[in-house]
KOLPA-817628 format. One record per residue: x, y, z of N, C-alpha, C in turn. Coordinates in steps of 0.2 Angstrom, whole numbers, plus 5000, padded with zeros to 4 digits. Last residue first. Layout:
<pts>
PT   n.c1   n.c2   n.c3   ca.c1   ca.c2   ca.c3   c.c1   c.c2   c.c3
PT      X      Y      Z       X       Y       Z      X      Y      Z
...
</pts>
This chain:
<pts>
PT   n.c1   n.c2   n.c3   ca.c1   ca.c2   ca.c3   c.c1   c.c2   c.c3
PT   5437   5420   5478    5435    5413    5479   5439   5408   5481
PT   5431   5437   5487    5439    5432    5486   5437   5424   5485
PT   5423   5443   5489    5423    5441    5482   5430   5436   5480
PT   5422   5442   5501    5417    5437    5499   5419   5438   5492
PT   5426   5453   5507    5432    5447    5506   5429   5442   5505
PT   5428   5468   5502    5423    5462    5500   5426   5458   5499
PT   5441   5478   5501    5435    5481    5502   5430   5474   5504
PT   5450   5469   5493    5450    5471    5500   5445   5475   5506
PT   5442   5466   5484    5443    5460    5487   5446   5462   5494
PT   5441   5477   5476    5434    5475    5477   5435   5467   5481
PT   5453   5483   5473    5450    5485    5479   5446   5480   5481
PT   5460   5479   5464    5461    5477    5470   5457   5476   5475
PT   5455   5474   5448    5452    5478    5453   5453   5476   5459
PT   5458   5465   5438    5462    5472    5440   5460   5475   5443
PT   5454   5450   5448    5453    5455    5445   5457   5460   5445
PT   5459   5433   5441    5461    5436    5445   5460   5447   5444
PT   5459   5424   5431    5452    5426    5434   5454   5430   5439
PT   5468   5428   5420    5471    5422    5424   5465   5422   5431
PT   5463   5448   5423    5470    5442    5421   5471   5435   5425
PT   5453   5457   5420    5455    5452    5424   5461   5449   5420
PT   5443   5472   5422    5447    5468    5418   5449   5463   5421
PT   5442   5490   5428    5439    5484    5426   5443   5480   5424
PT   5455   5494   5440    5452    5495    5433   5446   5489   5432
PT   5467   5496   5450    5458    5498    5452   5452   5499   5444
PT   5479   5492   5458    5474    5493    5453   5469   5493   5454
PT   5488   5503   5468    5485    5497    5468   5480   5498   5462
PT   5493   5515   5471    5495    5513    5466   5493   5504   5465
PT   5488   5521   5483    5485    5524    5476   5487   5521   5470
PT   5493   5514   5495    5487    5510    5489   5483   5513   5486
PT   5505   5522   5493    5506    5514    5492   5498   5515   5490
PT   5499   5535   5497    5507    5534    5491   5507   5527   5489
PT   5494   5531   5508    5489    5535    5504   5495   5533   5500
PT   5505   5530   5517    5501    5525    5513   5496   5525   5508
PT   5512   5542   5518    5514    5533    5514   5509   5531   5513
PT   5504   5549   5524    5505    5550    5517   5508   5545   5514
PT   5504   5543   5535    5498    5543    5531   5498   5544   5525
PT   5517   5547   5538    5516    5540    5541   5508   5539   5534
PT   5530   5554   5533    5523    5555    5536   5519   5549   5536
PT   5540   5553   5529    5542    5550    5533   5535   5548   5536
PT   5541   5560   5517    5547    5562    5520   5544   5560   5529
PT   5529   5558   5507    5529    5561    5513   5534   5563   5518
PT   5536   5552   5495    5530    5546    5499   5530   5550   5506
PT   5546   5556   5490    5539    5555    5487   5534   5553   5490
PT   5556   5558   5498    5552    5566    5499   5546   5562   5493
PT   5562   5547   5502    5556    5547    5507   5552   5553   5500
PT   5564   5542   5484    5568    5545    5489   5560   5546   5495
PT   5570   5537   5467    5565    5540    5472   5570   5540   5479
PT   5572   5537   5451    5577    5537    5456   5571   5540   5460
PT   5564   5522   5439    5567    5531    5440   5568   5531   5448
PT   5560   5511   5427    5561    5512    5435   5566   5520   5435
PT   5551   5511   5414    5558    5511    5415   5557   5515   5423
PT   5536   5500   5409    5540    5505    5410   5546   5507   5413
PT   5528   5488   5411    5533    5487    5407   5537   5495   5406
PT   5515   5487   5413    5520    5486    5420   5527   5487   5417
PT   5500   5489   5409    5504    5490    5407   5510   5491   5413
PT   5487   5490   5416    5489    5483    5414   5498   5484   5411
PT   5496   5501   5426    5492    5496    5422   5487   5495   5418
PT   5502   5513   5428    5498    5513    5421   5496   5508   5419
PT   5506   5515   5440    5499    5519    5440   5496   5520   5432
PT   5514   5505   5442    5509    5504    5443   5503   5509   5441
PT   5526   5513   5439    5525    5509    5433   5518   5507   5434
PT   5530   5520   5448    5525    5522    5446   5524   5520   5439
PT   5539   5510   5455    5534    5512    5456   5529   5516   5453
PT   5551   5505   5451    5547    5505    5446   5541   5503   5450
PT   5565   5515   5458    5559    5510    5458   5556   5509   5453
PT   5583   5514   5463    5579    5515    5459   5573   5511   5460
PT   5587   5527   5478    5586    5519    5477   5582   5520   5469
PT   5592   5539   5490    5590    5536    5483   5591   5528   5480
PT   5589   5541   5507    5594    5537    5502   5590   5536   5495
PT   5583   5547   5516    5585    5550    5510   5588   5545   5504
PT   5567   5539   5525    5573    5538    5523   5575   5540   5515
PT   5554   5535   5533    5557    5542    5531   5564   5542   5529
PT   5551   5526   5535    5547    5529    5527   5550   5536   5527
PT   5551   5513   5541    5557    5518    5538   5556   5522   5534
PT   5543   5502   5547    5543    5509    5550   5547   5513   5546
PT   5558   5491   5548    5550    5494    5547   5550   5498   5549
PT   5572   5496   5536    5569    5493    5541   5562   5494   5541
PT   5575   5503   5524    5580    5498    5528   5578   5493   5533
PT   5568   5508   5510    5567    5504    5516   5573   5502   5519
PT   5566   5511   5499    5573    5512    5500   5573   5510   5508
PT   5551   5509   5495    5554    5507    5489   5563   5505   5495
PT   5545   5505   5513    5547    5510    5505   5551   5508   5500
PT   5537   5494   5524    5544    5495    5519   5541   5499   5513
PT   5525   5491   5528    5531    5495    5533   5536   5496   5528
PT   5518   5489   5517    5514    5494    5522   5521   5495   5526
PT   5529   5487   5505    5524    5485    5510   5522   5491   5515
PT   5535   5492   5488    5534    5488    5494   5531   5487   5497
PT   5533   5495   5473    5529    5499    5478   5533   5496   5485
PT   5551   5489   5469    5543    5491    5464   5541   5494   5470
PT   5568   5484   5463    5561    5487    5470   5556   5491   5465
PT   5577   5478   5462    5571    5479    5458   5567   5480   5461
PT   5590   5481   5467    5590    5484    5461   5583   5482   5457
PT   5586   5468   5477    5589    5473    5475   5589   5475   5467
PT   5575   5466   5486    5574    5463    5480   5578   5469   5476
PT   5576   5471   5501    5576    5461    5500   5577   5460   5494
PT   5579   5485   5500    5584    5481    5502   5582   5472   5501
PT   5569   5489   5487    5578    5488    5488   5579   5483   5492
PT   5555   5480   5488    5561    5485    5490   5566   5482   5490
PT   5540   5472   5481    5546    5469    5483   5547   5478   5482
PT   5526   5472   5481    5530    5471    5486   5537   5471   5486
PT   5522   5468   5468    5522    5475    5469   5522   5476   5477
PT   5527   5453   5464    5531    5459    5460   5528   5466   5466
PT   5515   5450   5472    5523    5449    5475   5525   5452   5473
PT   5505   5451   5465    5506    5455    5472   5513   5455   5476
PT   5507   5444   5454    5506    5450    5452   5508   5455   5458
PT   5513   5431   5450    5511    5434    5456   5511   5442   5455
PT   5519   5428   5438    5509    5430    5436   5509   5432   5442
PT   5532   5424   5440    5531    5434    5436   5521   5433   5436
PT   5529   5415   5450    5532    5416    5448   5531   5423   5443
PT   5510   5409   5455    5517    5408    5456   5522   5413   5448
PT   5496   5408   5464    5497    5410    5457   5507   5413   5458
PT   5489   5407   5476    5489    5398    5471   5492   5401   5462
PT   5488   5417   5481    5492    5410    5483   5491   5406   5479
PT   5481   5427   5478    5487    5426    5474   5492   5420   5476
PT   5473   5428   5488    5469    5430    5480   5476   5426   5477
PT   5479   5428   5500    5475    5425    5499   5476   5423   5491
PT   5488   5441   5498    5491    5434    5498   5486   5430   5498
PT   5475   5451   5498    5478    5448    5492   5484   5443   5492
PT   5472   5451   5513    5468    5447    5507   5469   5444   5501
PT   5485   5453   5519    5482    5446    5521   5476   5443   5515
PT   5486   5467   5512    5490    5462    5511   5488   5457   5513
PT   5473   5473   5520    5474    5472    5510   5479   5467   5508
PT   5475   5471   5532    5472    5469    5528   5470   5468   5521
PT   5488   5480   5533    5489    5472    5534   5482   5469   5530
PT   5481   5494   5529    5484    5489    5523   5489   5483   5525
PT   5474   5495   5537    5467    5493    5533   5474   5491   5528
PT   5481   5499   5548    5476    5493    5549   5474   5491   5543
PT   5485   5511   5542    5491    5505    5542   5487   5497   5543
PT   5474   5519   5544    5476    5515    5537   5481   5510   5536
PT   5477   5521   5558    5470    5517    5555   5474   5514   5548
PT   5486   5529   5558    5487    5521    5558   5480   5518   5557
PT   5482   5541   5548    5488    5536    5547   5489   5528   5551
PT   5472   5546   5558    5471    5541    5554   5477   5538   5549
PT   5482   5541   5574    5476    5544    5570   5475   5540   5566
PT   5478   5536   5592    5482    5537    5586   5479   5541   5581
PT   5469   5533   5603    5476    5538    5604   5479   5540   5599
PT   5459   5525   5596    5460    5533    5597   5464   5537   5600
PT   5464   5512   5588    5464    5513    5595   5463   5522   5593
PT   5453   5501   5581    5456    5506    5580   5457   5510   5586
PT   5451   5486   5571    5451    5486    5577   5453   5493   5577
PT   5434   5478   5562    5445    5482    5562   5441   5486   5568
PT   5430   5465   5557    5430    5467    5562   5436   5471   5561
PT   5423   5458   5543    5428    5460    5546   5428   5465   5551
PT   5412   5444   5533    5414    5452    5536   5421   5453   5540
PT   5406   5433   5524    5411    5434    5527   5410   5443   5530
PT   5389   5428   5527    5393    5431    5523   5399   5433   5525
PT   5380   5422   5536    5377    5421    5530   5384   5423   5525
PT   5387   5414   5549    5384    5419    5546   5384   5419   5540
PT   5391   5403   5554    5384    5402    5555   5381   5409   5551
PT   5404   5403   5560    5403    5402    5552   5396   5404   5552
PT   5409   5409   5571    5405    5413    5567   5402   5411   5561
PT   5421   5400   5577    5412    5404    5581   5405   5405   5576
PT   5433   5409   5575    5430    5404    5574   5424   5405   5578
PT   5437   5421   5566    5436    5419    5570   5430   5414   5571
PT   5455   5416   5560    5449    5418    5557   5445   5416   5562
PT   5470   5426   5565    5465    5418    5563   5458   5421   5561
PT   5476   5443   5558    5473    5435    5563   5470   5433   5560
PT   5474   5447   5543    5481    5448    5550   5480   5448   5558
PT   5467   5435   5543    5466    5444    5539   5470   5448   5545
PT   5464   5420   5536    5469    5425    5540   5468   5432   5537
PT   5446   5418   5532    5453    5413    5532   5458   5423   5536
PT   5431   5409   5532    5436    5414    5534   5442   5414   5533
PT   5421   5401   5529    5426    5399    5525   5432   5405   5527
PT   5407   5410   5535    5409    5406    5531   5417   5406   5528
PT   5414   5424   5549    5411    5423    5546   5412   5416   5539
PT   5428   5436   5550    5421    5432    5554   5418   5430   5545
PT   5446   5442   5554    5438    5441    5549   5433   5434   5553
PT   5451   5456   5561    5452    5451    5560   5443   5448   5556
PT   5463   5469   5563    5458    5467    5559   5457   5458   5560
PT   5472   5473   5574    5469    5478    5568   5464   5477   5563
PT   5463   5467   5589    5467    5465    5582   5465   5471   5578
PT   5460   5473   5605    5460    5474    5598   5462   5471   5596
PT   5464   5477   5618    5462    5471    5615   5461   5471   5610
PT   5467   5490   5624    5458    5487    5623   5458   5482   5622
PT   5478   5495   5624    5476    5491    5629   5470   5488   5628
PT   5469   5512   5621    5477    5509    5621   5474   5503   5626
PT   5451   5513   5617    5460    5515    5624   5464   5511   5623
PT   5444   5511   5604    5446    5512    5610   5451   5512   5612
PT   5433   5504   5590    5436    5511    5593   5438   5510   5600
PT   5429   5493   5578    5430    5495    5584   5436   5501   5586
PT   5416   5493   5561    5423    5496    5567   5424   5495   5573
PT   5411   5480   5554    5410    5483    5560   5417   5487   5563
PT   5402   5477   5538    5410    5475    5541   5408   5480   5548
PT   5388   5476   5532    5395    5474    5529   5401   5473   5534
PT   5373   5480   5542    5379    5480    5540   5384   5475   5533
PT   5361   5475   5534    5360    5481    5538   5368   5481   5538
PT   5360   5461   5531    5360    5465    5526   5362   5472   5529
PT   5353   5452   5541    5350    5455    5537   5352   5461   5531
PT   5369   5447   5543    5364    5443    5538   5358   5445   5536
PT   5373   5458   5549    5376    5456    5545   5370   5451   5539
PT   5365   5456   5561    5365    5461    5555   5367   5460   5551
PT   5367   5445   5565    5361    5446    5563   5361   5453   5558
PT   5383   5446   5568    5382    5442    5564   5372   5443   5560
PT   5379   5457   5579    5384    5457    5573   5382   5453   5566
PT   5374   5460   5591    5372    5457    5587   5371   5457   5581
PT   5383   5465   5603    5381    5469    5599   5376   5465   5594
PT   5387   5452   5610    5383    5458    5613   5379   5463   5606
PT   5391   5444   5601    5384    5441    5604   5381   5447   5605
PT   5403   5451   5597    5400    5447    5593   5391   5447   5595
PT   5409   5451   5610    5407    5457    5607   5404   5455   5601
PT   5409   5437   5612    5407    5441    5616   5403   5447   5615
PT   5418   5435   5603    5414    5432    5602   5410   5435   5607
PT   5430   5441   5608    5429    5442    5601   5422   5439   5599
PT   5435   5448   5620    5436    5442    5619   5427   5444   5613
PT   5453   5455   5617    5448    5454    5619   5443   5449   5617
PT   5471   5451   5623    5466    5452    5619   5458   5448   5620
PT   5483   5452   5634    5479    5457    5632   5471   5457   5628
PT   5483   5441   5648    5484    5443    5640   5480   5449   5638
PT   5488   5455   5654    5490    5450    5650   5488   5444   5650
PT   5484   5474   5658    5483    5464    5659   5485   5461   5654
PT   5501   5485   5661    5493    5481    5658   5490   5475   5659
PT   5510   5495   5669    5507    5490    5667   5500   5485   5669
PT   5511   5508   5672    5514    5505    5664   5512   5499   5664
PT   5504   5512   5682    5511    5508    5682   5514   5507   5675
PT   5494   5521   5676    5502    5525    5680   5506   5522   5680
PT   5487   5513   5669    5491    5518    5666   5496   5521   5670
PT   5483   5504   5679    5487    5502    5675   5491   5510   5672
PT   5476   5515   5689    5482    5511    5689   5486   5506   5685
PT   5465   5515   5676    5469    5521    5679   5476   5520   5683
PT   5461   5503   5678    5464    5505    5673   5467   5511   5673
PT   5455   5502   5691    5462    5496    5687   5463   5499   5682
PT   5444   5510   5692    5450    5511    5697   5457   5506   5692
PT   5436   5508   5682    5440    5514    5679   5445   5512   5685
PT   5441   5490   5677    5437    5494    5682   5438   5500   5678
PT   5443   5475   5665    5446    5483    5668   5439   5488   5671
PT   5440   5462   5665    5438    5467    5662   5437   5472   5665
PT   5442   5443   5661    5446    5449    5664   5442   5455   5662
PT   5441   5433   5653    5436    5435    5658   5437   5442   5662
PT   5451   5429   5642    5450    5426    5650   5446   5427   5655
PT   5449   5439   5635    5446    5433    5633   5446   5428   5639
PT   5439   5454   5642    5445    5451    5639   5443   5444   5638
PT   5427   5464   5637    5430    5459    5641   5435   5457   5635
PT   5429   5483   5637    5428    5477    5634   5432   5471   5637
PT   5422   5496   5647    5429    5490    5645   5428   5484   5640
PT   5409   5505   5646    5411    5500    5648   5418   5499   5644
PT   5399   5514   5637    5402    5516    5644   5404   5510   5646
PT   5400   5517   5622    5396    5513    5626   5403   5516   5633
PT   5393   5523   5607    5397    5524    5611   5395   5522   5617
PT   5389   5518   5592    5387    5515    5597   5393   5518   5603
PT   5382   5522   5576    5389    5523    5579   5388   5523   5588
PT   5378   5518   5562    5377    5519    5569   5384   5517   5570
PT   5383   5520   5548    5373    5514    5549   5373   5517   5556
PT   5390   5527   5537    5392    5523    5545   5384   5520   5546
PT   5398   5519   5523    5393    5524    5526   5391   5521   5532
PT   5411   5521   5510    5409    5519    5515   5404   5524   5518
PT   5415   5516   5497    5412    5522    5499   5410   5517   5506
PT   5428   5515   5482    5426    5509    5490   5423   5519   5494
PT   5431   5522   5469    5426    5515    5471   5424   5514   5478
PT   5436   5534   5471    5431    5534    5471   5427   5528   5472
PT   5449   5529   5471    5448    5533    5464   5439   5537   5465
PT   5455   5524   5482    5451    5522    5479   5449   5522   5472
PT   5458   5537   5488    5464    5532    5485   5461   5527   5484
PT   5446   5542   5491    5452    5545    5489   5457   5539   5485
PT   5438   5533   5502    5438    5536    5496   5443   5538   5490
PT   5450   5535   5508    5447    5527    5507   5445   5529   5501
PT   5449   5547   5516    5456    5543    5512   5454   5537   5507
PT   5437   5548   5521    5438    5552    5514   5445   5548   5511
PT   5436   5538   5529    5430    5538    5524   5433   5540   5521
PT   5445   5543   5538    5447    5536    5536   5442   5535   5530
PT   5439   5556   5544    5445    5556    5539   5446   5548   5535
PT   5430   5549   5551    5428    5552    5544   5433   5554   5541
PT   5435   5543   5560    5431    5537    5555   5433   5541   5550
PT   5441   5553   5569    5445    5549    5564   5442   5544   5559
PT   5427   5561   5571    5431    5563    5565   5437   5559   5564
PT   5424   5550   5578    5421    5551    5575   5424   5555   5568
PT   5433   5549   5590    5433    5544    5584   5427   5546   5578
PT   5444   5562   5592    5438    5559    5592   5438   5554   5589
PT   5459   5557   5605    5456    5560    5599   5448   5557   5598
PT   5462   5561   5621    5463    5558    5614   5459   5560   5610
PT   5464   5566   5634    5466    5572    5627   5466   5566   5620
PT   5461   5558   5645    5469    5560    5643   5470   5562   5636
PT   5449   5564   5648    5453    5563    5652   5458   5563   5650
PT   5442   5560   5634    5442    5567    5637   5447   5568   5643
PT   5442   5545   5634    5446    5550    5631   5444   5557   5631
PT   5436   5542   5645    5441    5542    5645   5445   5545   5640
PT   5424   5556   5651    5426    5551    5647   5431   5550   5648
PT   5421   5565   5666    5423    5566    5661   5424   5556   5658
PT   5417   5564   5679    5411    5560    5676   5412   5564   5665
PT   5428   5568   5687    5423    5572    5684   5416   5571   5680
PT   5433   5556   5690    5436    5564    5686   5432   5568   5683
PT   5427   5547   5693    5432    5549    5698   5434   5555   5698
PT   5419   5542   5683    5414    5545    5689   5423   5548   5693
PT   5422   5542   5667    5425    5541    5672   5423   5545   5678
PT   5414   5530   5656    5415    5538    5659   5417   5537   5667
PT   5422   5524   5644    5419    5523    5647   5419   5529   5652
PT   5420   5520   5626    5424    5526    5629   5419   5525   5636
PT   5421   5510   5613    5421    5509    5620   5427   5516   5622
PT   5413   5512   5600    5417    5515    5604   5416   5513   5611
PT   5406   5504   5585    5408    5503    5593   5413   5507   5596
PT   5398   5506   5567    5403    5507    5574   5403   5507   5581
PT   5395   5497   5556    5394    5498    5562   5399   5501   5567
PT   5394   5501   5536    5397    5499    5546   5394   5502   5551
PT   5393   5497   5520    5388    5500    5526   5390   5496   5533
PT   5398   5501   5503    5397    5497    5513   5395   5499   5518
PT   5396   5506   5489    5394    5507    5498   5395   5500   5501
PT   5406   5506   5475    5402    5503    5478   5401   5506   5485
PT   5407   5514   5456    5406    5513    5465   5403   5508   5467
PT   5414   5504   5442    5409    5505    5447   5408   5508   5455
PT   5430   5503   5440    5424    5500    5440   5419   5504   5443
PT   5437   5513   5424    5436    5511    5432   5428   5507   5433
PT   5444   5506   5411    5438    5508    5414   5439   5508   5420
PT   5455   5512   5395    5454    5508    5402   5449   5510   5407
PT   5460   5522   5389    5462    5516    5388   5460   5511   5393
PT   5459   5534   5392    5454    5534    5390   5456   5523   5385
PT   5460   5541   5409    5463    5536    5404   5458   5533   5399
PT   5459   5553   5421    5455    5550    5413   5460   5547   5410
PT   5458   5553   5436    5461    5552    5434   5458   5550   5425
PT   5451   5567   5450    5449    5561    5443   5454   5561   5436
PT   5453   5572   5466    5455    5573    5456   5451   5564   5454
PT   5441   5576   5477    5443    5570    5474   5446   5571   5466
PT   5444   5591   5485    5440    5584    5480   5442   5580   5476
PT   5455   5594   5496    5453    5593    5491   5448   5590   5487
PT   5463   5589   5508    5454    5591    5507   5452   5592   5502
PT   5475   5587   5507    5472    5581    5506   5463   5582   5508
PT   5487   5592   5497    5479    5596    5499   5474   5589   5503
PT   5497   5584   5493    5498    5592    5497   5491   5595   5499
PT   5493   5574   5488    5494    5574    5496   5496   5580   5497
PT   5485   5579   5476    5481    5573    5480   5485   5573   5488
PT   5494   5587   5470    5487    5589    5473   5485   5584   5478
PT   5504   5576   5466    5507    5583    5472   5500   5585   5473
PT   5498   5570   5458    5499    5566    5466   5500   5571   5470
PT   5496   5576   5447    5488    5574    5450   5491   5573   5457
PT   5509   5579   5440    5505    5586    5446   5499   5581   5451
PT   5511   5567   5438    5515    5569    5444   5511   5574   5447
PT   5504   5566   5426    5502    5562    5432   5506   5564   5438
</pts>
């Protein structure tokens, strides 16, 4: 098991290793099918160069498709994603006050350091414009990316649609009237895809304390595989998207201190019951931001099988917040 992990993050072009447990079923692939929104607006002052051409950002296109194959990846294979269109639009996104940056205001925001406040976009807006929830309900989409400039407005994810609930935001109201839950994730292209998947693992945590609030004490299965040294001493298991097994603080993936986990107790479920061994950052990247996480939700379950109606399949609730009941 240890060689499969050193292939999976020392190569991360490699094909997909496949794990064989002949004790146990992976489920099914599945495809979802996104929309994607780039507001990249073109800047007539500079040349009639874009904004991220102007200040060296990255593409979104190759970060979507890095954020594919990771998904992929630590998935085992189950969650497939495929883009349906990818919208690059020449415009700011309004804000929810009405507010919505010129090239001239934006480019003096950037020199003064300072931005409009309130920052956040205005969500129903981009809903009508794009015509989200219609697709959504003809089936044509599943969930919609958004891409843009520091400052857009963004949530890293928020959810739309019947009986929505918190997906690290409120759920947006407006939207019952569609046919089926989806998700908006928000993605700035300053960054990469290490934070992309930092977005996608508040949303795995928002769903699974969903999944798992009404189930208490050693059956919260999500709460055992959060806990770190420092809040649950001497019984630290995977932790959170900011905290490592030896965590001090957020963000601390890169710290030497050895700690004992019973993290790779997870990678034999249903079977939890193995004996904690001595780790350190250098398992989980020596700090790399992507390589965490790709380390944490390769160790989420992903079998067929259930416990207490609750599936051994994490994904298919992080991936499909409609299977959440």
């Amino acid at each position: 098991m240890d060689r499969f992990f050193r292939s999976l993050f020392g190569q991360p072009s490699e094909p997909l290793p496949i794990i064989q447990r002949s004790d146990i079923q992976l489920p099914s692939p599945i495809t979802r099918k996104v929309l994607i929104i780039t507001h990249n607006p073109i800047l007539r002052s500079q040349g009639n160069r874009t904004l991220k051409e102007h200040f060296g950002w990255q593409d979104p296109h190759q970060l979507a498709q890095g954020y594919i194959n990771d998904i992929r990846e630590i998935s085992l294979g189950y969650a497939n994603y495929e883009i349906v269109e990818h919208l690059e639009v020449d415009s700011y996104p309004l804000k929810r006050d009405g507010f919505r940056y010129t090239e001239q205001s934006y480019l003096e925001a950037w020199r003064n350091k300072s931005f409009h406040d309130p920052d956040g976009v205005d969500y129903l807006e981009l809903v009508r414009e794009f015509n989200m929830i219609e697709r959504v309900n003809s089936g044509e989409i599943d969930e919609v990316w958004l891409f843009g400039h520091p400052y857009g407005g963004y949530w890293e994810s928020i959810m739309c649609g019947p009986e929505a609930f918190w997906c690290n935001a409120p759920p947006l109201a407006g939207t019952e009237h569609a046919s089926r839950r989806f998700v908006i994730m928000g993605f700035n292209f300053e960054r990469g895809v290490g934070e992309m998947l930092e977005d996608l693992g508040h949303r795995a945590e928002s769903i699974l304390f969903k999944v798992f609030e009404n189930t208490h004490g050693d059956a919260n299965l999500f709460e055992k595989f959060l806990r770190y040294d420092k809040k649950d001493r001497g019984r630290a298991e995977v932790g959170n998207v900011h905290f490592a097994p030896n965590s001090q603080r957020d963000y601390d993936w890169g710290n030497h201190t050895p700690v004992l986990s019973r993290c790779d107790t997870w990678l034999n479920f249903p079977n939890l019951t193995g004996e904690p061994r001595t780790v350190t950052c250098a398992d989980w990247g020596n700090g790399d931001i992507r390589t965490h996480h790709k380390w944490w939700f390769i160790r989420f379950p992903h079998f067929v099988g259930e416990t207490n109606a609750i599936s051994w399949n994490w994904w298919q609730y992080v991936i499909d917040p409609n299977t959440v009941t």
